[in-house]
N, C-alpha and C positions, 0 to 999 in steps of 0.2 A: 596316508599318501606317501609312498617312495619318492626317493630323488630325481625318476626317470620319469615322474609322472608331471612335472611342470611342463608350462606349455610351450615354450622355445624347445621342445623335446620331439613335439609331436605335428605344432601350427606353425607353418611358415611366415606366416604376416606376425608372431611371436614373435621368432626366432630371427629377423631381421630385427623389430625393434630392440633384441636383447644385441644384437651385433654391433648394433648404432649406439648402445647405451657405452659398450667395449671400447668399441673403436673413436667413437668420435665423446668422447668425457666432458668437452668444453662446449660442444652443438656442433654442428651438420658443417662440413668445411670440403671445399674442391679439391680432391686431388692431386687434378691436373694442374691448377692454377696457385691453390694453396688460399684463395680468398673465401673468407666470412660471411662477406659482405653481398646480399641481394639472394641469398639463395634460396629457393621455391621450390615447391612440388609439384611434380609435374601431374597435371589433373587428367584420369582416364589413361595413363598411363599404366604400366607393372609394378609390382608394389616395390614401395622404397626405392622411387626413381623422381630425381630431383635436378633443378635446372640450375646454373651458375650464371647468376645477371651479368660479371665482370667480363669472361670466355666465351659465354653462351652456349654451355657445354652441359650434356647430361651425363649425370652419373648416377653408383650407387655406393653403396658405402663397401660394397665387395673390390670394386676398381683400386688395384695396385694393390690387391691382395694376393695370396694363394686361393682365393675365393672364387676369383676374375674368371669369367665364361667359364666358369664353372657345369658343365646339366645335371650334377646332382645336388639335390634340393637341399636348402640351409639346414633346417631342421636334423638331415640327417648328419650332415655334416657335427656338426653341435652333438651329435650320440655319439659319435667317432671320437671326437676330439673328450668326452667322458671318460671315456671305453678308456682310452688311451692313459688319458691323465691318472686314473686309477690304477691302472692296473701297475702292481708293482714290477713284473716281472713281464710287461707287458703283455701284448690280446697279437695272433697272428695276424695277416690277412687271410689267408681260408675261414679262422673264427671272423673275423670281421663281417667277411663276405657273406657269411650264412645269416649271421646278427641284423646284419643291413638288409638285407635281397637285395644285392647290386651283386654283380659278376666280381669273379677276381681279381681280374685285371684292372676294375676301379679300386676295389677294395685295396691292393697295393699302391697303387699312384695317390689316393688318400692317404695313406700312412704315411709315405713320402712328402708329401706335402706338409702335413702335421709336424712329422719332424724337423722337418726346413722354419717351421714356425715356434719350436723349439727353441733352437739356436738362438746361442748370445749373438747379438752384431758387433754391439761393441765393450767389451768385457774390461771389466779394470784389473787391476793389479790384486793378484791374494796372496793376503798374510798383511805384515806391518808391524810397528812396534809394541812388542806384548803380544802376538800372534805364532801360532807352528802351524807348518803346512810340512806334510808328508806326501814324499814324492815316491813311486815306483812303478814298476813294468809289469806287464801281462801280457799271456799268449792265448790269441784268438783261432780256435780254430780245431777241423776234427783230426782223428788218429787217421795216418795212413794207411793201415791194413785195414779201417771202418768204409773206404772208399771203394766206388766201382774204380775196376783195375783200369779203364781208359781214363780214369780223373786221377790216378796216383804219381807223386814226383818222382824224378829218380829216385834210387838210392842215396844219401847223402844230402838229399837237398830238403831246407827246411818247408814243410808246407803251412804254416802258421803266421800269422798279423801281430803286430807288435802293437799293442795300446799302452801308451803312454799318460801317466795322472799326475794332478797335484789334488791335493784335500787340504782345507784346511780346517783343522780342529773347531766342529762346533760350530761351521760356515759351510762354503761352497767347494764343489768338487770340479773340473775342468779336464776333459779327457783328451789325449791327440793318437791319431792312427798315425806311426810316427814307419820309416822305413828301414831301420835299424837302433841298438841302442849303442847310442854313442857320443861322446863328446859333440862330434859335428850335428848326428840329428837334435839332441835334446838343448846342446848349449842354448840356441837361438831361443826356444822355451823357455825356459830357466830365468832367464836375462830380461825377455819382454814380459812374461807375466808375474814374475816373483817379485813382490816390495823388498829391498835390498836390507833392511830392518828385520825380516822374518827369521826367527827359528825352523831352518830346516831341518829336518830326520830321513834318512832313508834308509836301506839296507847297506850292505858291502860292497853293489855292486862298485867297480872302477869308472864308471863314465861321468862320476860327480867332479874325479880330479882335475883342479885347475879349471874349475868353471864356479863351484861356491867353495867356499873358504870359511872355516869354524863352524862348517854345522856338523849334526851326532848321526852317527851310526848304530848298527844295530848287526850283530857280525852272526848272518845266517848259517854261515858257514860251518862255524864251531857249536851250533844250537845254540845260540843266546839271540832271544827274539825282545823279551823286556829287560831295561835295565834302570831301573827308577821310574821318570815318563817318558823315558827312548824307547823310543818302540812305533813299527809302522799298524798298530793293528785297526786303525781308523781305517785305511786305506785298502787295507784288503778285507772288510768288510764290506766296501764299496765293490771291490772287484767281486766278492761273492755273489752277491747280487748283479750283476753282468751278465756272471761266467752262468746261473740256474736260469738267466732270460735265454741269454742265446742257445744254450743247451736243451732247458727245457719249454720253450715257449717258440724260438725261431728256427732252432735246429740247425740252420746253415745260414752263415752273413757274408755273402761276397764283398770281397776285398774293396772294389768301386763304393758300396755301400757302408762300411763300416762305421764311415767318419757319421753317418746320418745316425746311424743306433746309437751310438756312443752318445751324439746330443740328445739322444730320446730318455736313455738311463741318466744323465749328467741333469738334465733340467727334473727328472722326478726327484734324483737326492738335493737339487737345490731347493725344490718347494713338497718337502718331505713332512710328516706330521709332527715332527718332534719340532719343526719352527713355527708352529701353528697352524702351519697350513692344512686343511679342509679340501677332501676332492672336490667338489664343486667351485671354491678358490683357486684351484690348482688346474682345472679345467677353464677356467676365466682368462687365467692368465696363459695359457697355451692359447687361447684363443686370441689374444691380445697381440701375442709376437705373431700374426698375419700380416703385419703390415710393412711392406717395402719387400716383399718375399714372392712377387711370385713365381711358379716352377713349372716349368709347361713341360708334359709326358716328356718331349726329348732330351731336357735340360736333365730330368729325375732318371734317364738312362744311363747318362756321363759317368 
């Protein structure tokens, strides 16, 4: 029996109970209210549709989800959200869409949604003492002359996304779509997510100056990439891995969107195999960040 062959895969009254087992860890709890206490099922109702004695409120475990009026069926949901987690280099939506039989237009607004449930909400600090975290920049985006001539910039002007990362050795990755590289963009980063304690590395660029103090370099410039354990090569190994998604698997990531991909490839190298994590673990817990996220079509146009 394959991975795809369990039954929250294929049965919807499944695939709720496995959503409930996700979501709700400690039993069946309101919403709306947030109470424990008196809650019931609603009898001859839809399935997994449950009454709150305190509100007098029915829900279901999807409410205040990305789940929420949802019309495509859990189950498939639950393939997507697989699809996804596995895929290292992630699954299109054209491939989704053909995978599922739902139209494109879901199969993208799925993806978007999944990614929204990606996302840290509230992320701690990386590195600390005894820790390195390697910082540096990447450019998102295709060649000028690859473009039809009504979508090319001037002359002169750059047509490429700035993705900005921190890695930390051996831990987690945290990517920003930042709007240039510079003291002003990146200081603010630097300063709220970096533990003041950390070993930091980066290359030569100048925007480090006057924002951290005593960490090592690594002088591209002159070809010197390692120099003992100076060296960013943790960090654009992550980026390798980006730059063969979007190239080879997305093709094109509008600027609006990017910050969404970034958390797509940032939570796969957070629950990556090398920490033990199991696609099916790894799809659990995509599954899991649903909750306080939801993104209605026009929010996922923004």
């Amino acid at each position: 029996m394959s991975l795809l062959s369990q039954p929250h895969f294929h049965n919807e009254a499944a695939a709720i109970a496995r959503l409930e087992g996700i979501v709700w860890p400690q039993g069946s709890h309101c919403p709306r209210c947030g109470g424990f206490d008196r809650i019931t099922v609603v009898k001859g109702g839809r399935a997994g549709l449950r009454r709150c004695g305190p509100c007098k409120r029915e829900f279901t475990v999807t409410v205040g989800t990305i789940f929420e009026r949802s019309h495509v069926k859990l189950h498939k949901w639950f393939q997507a959200a697989h699809l996804m987690a596995s895929s290292k280099k992630g699954i299109s939506a054209h491939q989704l869409h053909r995978t599922l039989k739902v139209t494109y237009k879901t199969a993208w607004f799925m993806e978007h949604r999944l990614r929204e449930a990606m996302r840290e909400l509230h992320p701690l600090k990386l590195g600390g003492k005894g820790k390195t975290v390697e910082i540096d920049e990447t450019y998102v985006g295709g060649l000028e002359e690859n473009k039809h001539r009504s979508k090319r910039l001037p002359r002169g002007v750059g047509g490429k996304e700035i993705a900005f990362a921190l890695v930390e050795r051996g831990g987690r990755v945290r990517s920003h779509h930042v709007p240039s590289v510079s003291s002003v963009s990146l200081g603010p980063i630097l300063r709220e997510q970096l533990d003041r304690a950390t070993r930091v590395m980066s290359d030569d660029a100048p925007y480090t100056n006057g924002i951290l103090t005593g960490h090592e370099k690594v002088n591209h410039s002159i070809g010197e990439y390692v120099r003992g354990d100076v060296h960013t090569n943790t960090i654009e190994g992550y980026f390798s891995i980006l730059k063969r998604g979007i190239i080879g698997t997305y093709h094109h990531v509008s600027a609006k969107h990017l910050k969404r991909y970034l958390a797509e490839f940032d939570f796969r190298y957070n629950e990556r195999s090398a920490l033990g994590v199991t696609d099916d673990i790894r799809a659990d817990r995509l599954v899991a960040g649903i909750v306080g996220k939801r993104l209605t079509y026009r929010d996922s146009s923004l």
